[in-house]
C-alpha positions in Angstrom: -15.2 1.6 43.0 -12.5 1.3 40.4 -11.2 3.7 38.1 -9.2 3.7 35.0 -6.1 6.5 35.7 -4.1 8.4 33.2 -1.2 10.6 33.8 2.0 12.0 32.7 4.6 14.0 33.2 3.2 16.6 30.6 -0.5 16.3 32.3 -2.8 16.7 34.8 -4.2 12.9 35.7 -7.3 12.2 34.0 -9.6 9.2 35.3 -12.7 7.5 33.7 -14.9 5.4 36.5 -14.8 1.5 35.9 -16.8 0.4 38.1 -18.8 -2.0 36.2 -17.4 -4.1 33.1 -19.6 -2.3 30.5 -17.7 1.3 32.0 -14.5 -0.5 32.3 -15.2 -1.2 28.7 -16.2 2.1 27.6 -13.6 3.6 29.8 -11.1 1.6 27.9 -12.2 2.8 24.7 -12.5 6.7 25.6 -8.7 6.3 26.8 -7.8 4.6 22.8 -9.5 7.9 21.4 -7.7 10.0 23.5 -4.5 8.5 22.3 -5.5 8.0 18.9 -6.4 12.0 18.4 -3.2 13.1 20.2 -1.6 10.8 17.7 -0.3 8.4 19.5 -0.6 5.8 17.2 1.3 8.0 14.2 4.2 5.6 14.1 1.9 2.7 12.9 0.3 5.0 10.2 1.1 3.7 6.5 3.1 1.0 8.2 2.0 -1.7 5.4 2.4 0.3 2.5 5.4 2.0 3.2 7.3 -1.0 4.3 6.4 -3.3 1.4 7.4 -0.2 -1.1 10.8 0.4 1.1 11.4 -3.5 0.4 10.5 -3.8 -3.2 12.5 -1.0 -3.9 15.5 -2.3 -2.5 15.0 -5.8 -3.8 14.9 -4.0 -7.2 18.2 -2.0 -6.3 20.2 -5.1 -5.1 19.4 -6.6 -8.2 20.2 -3.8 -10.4 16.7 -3.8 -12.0 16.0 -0.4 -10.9 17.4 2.9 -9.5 16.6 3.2 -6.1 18.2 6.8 -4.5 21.3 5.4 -2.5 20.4 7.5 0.8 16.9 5.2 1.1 19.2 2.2 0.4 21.7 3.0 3.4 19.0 4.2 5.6 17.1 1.0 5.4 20.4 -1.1 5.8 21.3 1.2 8.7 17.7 1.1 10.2 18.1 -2.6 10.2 21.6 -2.4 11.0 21.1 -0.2 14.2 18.1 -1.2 15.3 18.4 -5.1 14.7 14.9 -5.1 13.7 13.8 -8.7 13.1 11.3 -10.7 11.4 9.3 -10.8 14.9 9.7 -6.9 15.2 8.0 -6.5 11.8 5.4 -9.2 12.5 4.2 -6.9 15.8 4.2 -3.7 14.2 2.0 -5.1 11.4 -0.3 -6.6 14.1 -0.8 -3.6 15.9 -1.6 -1.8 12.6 -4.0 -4.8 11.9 -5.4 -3.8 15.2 -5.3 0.1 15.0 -7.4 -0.2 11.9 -10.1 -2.4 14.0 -9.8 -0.4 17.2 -11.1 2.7 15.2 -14.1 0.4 14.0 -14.7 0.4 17.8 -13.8 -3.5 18.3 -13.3 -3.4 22.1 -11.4 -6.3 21.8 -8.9 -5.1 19.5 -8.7 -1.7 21.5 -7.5 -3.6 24.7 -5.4 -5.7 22.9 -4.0 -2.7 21.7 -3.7 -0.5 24.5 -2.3 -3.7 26.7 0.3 -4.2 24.1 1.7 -0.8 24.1 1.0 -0.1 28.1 4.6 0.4 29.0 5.7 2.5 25.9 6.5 6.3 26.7 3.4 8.4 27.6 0.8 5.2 27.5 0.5 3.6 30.6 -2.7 3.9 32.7 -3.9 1.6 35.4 -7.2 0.6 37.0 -7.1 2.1 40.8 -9.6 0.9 43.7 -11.4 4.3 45.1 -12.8 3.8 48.3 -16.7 5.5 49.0 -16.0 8.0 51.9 -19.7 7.1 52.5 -19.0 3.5 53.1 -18.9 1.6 56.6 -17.0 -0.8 55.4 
């Protein structure tokens, strides 16, 4: 039998069985809900919006067209600055927004895409374990 574990340091383990691929599926998607209401996925919310309004506006400010407040100019340059975010960076956030919004559709594909992508981030890992039947001769 195989389950699908979940623990941290902040909680007790919780485990969903996957013993079959339709429960290994489901299991999957009960652990996406479980991060999704705990709001584990908060730093991807408004991710397109608020970065194509951070960029316009600062466009507009380096060209003088428009009056952006200085702090949001420095922060962004800092951001970028300090955090070295590239073009690639960007491009995954705004794929795992593109499959955050499909995951809550239910798309099982998109939710272990998802979850896979993000496994080895702070408070998201889980892995499958092999239980053995203490009823079993084998």
């Amino acid at each position: 039998m195989e389950i699908l574990l979940y623990e941290n340091r902040k909680i007790d383990p919780i485990c969903w069985d996957a013993s079959t691929p339709e429960k290994k599926k489901a299991s999957l998607l009960a652990l996406f809900r479980y991060f999704d209401k705990r709001k584990f996925y908060a730093s991807l919310e408004g991710f397109p919006k608020g970065l194509a309004r951070a960029e316009k506006e600062i466009a507009a400010f380096k060209e003088g067209k428009a009056v952006v407040n200085p702090i949001l100019y420095e922060a962004f340059d800092l951001q970028i600055a300090a955090c070295k975010i590239s073009l690639s960076e960007l491009k995954a956030s705004a794929e795992q927004y593109e499959l955050l919004v499909l995951a809550r559709k239910g798309d099982i594909e998109a939710v272990e895409s998802l979850l896979y992508w993000r496994k080895n981030a702070e408070y998201e890992y889980f892995s499958f374990v092999k239980c053995i039947d203490p009823c079993s001769r084998k």
